[in-house]
C-alpha positions in Angstrom: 107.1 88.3 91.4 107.8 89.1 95.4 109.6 92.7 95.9 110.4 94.3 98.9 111.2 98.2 98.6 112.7 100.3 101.2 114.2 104.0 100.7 117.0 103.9 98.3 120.0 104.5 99.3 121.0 106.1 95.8 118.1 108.9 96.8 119.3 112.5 96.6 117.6 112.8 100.1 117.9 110.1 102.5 115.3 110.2 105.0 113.4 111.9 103.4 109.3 111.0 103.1 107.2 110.9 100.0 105.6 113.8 101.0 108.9 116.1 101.1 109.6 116.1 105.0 112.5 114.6 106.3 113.0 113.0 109.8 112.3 109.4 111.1 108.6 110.1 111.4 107.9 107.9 108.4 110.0 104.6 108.7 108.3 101.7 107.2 108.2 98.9 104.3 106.2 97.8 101.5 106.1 94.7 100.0 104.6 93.6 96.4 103.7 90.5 95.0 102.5 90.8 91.2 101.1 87.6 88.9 100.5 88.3 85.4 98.5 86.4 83.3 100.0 86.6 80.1 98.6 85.0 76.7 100.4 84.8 72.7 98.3 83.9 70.3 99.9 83.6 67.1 97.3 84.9 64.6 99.8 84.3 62.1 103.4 83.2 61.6 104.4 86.2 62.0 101.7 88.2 64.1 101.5 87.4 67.6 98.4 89.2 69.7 99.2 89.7 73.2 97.0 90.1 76.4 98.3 90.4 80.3 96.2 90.7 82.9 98.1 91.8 86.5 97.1 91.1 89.9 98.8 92.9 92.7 99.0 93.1 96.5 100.8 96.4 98.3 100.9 95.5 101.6 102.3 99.1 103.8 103.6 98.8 107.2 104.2 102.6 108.6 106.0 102.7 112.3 104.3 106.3 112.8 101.0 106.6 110.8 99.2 110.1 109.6 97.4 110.9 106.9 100.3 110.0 104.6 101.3 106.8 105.8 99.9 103.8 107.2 99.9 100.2 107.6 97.0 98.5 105.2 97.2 96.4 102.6 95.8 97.0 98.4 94.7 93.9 96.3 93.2 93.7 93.2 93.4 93.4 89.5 95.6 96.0 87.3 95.6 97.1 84.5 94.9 95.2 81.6 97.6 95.6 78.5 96.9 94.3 75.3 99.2 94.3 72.4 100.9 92.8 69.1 104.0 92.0 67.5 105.1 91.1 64.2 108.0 88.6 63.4 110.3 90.7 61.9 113.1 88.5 61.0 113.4 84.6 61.7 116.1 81.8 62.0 114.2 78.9 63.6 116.7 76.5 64.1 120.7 76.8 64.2 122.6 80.3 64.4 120.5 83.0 63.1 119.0 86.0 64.4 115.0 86.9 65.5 113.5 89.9 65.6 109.9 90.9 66.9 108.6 94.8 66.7 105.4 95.6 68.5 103.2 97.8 70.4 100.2 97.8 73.4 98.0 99.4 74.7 97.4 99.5 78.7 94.0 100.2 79.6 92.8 102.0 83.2 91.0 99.1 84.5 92.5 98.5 87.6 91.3 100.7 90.6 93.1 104.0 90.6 94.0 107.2 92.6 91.1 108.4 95.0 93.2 111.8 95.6 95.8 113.7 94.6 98.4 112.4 97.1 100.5 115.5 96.6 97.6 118.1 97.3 96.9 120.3 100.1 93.4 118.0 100.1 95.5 115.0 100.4 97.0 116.6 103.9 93.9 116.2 105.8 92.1 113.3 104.4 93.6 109.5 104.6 95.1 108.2 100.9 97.5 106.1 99.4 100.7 106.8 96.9 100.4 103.6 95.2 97.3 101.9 93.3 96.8 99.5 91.6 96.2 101.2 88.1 97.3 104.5 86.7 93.6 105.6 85.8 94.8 106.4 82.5 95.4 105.3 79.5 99.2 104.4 78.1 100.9 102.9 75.2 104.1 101.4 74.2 106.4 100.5 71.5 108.7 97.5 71.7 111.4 95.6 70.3 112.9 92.0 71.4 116.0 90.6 69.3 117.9 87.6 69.6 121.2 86.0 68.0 122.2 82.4 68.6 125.3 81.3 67.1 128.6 79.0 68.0 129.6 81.4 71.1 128.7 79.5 74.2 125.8 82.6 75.1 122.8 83.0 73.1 122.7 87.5 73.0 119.5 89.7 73.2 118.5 93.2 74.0 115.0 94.6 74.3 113.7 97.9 74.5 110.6 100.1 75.1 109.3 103.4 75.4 105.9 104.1 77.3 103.8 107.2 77.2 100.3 108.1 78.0 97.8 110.0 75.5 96.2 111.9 78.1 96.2 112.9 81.9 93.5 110.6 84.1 90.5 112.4 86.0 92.8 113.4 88.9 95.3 115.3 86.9 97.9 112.2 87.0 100.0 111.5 84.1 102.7 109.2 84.3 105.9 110.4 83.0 107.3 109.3 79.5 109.9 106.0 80.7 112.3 104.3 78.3 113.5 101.0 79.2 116.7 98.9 77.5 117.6 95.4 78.8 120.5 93.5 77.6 120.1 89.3 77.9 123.0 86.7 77.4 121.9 82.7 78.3 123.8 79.9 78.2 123.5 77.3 75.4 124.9 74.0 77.0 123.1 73.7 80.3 125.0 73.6 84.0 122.7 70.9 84.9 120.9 68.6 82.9 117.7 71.3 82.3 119.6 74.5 84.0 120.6 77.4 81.9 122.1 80.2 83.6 120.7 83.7 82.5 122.6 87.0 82.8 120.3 90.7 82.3 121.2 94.2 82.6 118.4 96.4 82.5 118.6 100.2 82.6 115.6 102.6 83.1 115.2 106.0 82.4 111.5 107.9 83.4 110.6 111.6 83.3 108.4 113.0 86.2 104.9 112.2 86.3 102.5 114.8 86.3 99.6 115.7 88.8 97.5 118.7 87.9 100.0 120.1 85.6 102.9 120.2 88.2 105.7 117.3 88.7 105.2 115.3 90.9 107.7 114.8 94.1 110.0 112.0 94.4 109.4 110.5 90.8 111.4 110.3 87.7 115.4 109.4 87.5 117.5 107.0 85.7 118.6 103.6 87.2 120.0 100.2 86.4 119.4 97.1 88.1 120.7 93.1 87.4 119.4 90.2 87.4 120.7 86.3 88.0 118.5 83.6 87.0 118.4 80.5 85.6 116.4 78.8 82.6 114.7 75.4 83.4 113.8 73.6 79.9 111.0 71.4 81.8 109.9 69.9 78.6 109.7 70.6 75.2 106.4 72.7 75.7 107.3 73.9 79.1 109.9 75.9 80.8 110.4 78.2 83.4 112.6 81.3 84.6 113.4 81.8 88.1 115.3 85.2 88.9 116.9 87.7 91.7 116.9 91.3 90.8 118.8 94.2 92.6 119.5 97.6 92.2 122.9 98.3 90.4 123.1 102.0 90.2 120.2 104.7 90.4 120.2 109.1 89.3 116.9 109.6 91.4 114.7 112.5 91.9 114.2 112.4 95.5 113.8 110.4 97.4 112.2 107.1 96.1 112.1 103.2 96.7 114.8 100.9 95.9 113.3 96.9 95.3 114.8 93.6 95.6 112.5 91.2 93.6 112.4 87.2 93.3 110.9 86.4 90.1 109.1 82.8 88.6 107.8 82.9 85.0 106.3 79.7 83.6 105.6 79.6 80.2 103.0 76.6 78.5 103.7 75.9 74.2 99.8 75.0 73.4 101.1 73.9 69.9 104.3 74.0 68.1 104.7 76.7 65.6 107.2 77.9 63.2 108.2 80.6 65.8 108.6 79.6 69.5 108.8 82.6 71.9 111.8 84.2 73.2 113.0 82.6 76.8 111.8 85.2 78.6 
């Protein structure tokens, strides 16, 4: 995924920095590219085990840098989210419904936080407001459900909620976010192997935390689109490619709004009684 964020223009401040002064002092952009590795193994017909492993790049351009902001550019792995979901409910073939349930667990592997980006320390010394892991641990539970049947649109939602166990080293805890996305793809393709896909996705995250105090600029409630289009490569293979945009956003703030192209691939190493969802 490629995203480009600049300053929202939902923000309850506009102008404003991510350190709470306002003025032009701080224009800039940052871009993000993200590739996941992600694995299902099916342990059973109905138990999946999951593994992702992220690697990011922030690259920060800052027209006017201090200690806040500056041009530079993070790399690295993330962190590393393992998981597993159970098979709920089934229709393989023809109109029917699936449902998985599941849950993972996201470990602090990628480098984190050096400072407290929103201490008095943080004033005088160089840092960053992104990294690229949370130095902390978090967990999630899930839900994905589909329903094909003789309407043109094959319907899903899925949901999650994420929350962490404990603050990291710094103080940081990332706030409790809840996250609901609502899917509809086309049955009959436009195009020989091209199946247009519709989402909605709304997002809803409390402040995070550093040293027992919330944090500026975070937390709010926002909902974003997303156009794509489902290319059934071959039986085993298929891809998603996708634009997202911001929709609406309720920000604390001011924050970052992103517009994000996205390619997922996904490889069928063997056939089983329960393909994975399209996306």
């Amino acid at each position: 995924m490629i995203s480009r964020l600049e300053p929202s223009r939902f923000s309850a401040r506009q102008g404003s920095d991510i350190s709470g002064e306002d003025g032009d002092g701080h224009i800039g952009s940052i871009r993000l590219q993200t590739a996941d590795g992600f694995i299902i193994y099916g342990l059973t017909p109905e138990v999946n085990l999951i593994a992702s492993v992220p690697f990011l790049n922030w690259d920060q351009e800052a027209a006017h840098e201090d200690s806040h902001h500056r041009t530079e550019s993070v790399r690295g792995v993330g962190d590393v989210r393992l998981g597993v979901r159970w098979l709920a409910r089934n229709q393989s073939f023809g109109p029917g419904t699936r449902l998985f349930l599941g849950t993972d667990l996201t470990l602090p592997s990628g480098k984190s936080y050096e400072v407290n980006p929103f201490s008095l320390q943080a004033d005088l010394l160089q840092h960053r407001h992104f990294a690229l892991g949370r130095g902390v641990t978090t967990s999630s539970l899930n839900f994905e459900w589909w329903h094909r049947s003789e309407f043109p649109l094959v319907l899903g939602a899925s949901g999650k909620y994420d929350f962490s166990w404990s603050q990291s080293d710094l103080g940081y805890k990332p706030g409790q976010k809840v996250f609901l996305s609502l899917h509809a793809i086309r049955q009959t393709p436009v195009v020989r192997i091209f199946f247009p896909y519709v989402r909605i996705n709304a997002r809803h995250e409390k402040s995070d935390i550093w040293e027992g105090m919330k944090a500026s600029n975070s937390g709010g409630t926002s909902i974003e689109g997303m156009l794509g289009m489902e290319v059934e490569i071959s039986e085993r293979i298929s891809a998603v490619i996708s634009v997202y945009t911001p929709v609406w956003r309720k920000l604390e703030g001011s924050q970052l709004d992103p517009v994000s192209v996205s390619l997922s691939i996904r490889r069928l190493w063997r056939r089983t009684v329960a393909p994975g969802s399209p996306d």
